[in-house]
N, C-alpha and C positions, 0 to 999 in steps of 0.2 A: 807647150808643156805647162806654164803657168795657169791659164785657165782650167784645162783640166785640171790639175792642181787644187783652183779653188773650189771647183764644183766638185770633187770626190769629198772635201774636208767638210764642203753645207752640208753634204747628204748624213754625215759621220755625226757632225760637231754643233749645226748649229751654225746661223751668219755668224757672232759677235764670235765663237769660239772660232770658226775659219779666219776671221780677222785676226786674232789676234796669232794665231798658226803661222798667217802670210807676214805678219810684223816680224815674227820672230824669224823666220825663214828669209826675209831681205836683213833685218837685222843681222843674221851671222853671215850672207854672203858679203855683204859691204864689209864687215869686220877681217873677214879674209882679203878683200880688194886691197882695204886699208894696210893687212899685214905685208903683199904679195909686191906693190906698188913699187916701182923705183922710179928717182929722180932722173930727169935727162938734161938738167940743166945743172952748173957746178953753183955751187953757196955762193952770195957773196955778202961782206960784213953790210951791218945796220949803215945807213948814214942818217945822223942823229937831222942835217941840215936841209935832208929833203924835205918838199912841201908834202903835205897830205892829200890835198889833193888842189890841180893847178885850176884856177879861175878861168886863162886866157883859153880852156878847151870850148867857152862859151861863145869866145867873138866870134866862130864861125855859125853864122846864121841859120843854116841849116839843122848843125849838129843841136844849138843853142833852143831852136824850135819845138825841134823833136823831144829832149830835157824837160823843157817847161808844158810841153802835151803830158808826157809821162804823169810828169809830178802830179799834175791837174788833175788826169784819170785816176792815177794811182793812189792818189792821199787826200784830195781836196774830196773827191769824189762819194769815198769809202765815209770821210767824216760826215759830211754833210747828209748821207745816205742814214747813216748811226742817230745821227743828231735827229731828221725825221721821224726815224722809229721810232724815237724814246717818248715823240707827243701823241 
């Protein structure tokens, strides 16, 4: 349904004006997901004492691997990519 969707709105509107159609068109479906939503989990209070986030999820080698690949592709990568460009 969605592609048809976008292809009736290019024919009508125009690409930038079909974009902006489909933005609006996910925009109010998500706003109703957001309304419709219910928890399945009960509250529970703040604890001011928890860690943010724990260190020791690193000593596993594996997990800790996979982390420092991430970062590497994901930020080293992108910057160094940026930095490039800009000579």
């Amino acid at each position: 349904m969605f592609p048809f969707f976008v292809l009736r709105i290019i024919e009508d509107v125009g690409f930038a004006g079909a974009m902006r159609y489909t933005a609006l068109f996910i925009g109010i479906l998500l706003a109703g997901a957001c309304v419709l939503v219910k928890s399945r989990l009960s509250h529970k209070k703040w604890n001011k004492d928890l860690k943010w986030f724990d260190f020791r999820l690193l000593t596993d080698k594996a997990f800790g691997l996979y982390t420092l690949g991430a970062f590497l592709v994901m930020y080293v990568h992108d910057e160094t990519a940026l930095l490039y460009s800009l000579f």
